[in-house]
C-alpha positions in Angstrom: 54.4 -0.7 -2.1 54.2 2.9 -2.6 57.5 3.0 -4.6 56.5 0.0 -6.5 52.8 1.9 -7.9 55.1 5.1 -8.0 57.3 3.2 -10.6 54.7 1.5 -12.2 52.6 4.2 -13.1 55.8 6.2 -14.5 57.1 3.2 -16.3 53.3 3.5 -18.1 53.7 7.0 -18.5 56.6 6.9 -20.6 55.6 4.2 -22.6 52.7 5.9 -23.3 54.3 9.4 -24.2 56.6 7.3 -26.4 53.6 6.1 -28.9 53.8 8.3 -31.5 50.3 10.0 -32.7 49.7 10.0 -36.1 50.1 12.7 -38.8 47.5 13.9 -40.5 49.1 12.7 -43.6 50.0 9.4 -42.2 45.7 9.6 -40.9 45.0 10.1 -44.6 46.8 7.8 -46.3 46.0 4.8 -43.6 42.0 5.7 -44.3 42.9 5.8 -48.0 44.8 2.4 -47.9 41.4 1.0 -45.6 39.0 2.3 -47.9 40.7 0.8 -50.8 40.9 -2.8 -48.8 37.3 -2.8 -47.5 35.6 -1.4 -51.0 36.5 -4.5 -52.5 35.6 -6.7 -49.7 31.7 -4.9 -49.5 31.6 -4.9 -53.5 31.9 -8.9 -52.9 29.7 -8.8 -50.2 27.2 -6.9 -52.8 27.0 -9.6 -55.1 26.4 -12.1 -52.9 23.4 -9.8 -51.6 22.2 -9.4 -55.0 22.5 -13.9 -55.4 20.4 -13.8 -52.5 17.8 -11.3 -53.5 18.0 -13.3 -57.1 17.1 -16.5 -55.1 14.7 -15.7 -52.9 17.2 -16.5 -49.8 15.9 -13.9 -47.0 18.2 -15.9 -44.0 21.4 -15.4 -46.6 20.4 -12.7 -47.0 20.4 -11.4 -43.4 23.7 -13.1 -42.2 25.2 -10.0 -43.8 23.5 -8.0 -41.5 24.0 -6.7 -38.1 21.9 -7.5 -35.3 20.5 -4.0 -34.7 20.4 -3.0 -38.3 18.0 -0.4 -39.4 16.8 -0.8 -43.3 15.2 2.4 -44.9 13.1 0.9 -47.8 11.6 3.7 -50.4 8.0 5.1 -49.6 7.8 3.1 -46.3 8.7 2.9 -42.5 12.5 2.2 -41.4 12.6 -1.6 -41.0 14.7 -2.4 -37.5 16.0 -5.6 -36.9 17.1 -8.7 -39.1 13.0 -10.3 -38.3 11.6 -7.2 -39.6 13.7 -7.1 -42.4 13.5 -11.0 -42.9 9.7 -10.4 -43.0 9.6 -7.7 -45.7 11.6 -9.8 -48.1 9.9 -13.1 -47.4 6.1 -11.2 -48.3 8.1 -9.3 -51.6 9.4 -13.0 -52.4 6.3 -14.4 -52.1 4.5 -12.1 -54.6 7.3 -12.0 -57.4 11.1 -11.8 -58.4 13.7 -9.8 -57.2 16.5 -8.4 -59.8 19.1 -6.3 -57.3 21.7 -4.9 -59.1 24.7 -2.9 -56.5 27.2 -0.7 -57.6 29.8 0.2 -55.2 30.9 3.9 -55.9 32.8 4.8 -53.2 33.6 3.3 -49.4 35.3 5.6 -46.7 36.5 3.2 -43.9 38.5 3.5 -40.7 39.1 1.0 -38.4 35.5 -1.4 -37.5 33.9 1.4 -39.8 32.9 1.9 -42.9 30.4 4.4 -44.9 29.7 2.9 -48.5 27.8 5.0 -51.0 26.7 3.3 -54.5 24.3 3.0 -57.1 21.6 1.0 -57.4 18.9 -0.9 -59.0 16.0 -2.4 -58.3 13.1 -4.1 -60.3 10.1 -6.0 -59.1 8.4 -8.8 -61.2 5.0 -10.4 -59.5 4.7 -14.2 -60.4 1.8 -14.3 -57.9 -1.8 -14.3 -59.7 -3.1 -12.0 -57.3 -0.4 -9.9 -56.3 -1.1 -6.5 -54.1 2.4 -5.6 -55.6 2.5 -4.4 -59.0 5.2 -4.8 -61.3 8.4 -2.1 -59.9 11.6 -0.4 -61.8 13.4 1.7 -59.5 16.9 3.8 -59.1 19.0 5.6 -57.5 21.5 6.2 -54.8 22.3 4.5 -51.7 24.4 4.9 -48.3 24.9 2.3 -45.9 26.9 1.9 -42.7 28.9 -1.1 -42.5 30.6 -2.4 -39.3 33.2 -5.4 -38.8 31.2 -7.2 -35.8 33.6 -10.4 -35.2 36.2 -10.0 -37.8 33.2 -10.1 -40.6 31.9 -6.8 -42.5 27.9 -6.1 -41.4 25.5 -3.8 -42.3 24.2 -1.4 -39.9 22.1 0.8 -41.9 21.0 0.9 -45.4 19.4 3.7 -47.0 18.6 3.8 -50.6 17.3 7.0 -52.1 15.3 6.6 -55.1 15.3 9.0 -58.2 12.4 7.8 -59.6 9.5 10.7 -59.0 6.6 9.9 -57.1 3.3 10.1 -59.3 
């Protein structure tokens, strides 16, 4: 039995010294070839984000999010979770309309990872007769942190940083 682990734990050993590490080169050019992949895969994702916004579809609009995601909306208090979020958008639906507009810039992805960082805009038209929400232009920048959860692309956080100055 001895001999048996002896040789078992050797035979692992030398497959494992046998897996070759990457280069840094080969490291560079596999992120590159990832980032290229999964930037066109969150730019689609984008527009189907903006439809939803368009439409008024908050549980669309939260299947493209991960369970534990963290939204940072401008001028307010992180928003955790997909009922938080959900929330938010139902009460900004109810007042008005929703134009999103997403522009991918860049995505840096390796592996179940990715970092995409984009442009964005963001206007706010109340249909509501008595809306507490006034009529909103806004844009900027805007970093999220997506994740593949079960083979799909989700987003983790989402941090837009507006450029419009406060008054």
């Amino acid at each position: 039995m001895a001999k048996l682990l002896l040789y078992s734990f050797s035979l692992l050993l030398m497959i494992s010294c046998n897996d070759k590490m990457e280069t840094e080169s080969q490291l560079q050019q596999r992120i590159s070839t990832e980032s290229q992949t999964v930037k066109q895969l969150i730019a689609n994702n984008n527009k189907q984000i903006e439809k939803w916004y368009k439409t008024k579809q908050p549980d669309s609009l939260i299947a493209y999010m991960a369970d534990n995601v963290i939204q940072f909306p401008p001028n307010s208090s992180p928003l955790k979770g997909k009922n938080s979020i959900k929330e938010y958008w139902q009460q900004m639906f109810h007042y008005g309309d929703i134009d999103f507009s997403l522009q991918t810039q860049q995505v840096r992805a390796n592996g179940p990872l990715a970092i995409e960082q984009g442009k964005y805009i963001f206007r706010f038209t109340p249909t509501a007769t008595e809306s507490p929400i006034p009529s909103i232009v806004d844009s900027g920048n805007y970093l999220v942190h997506w994740e593949k959860i079960n083979n799909d692309w989700k987003i983790v956080w989402d941090a837009p940083v507006s450029m419009i100055p406060l008054h």
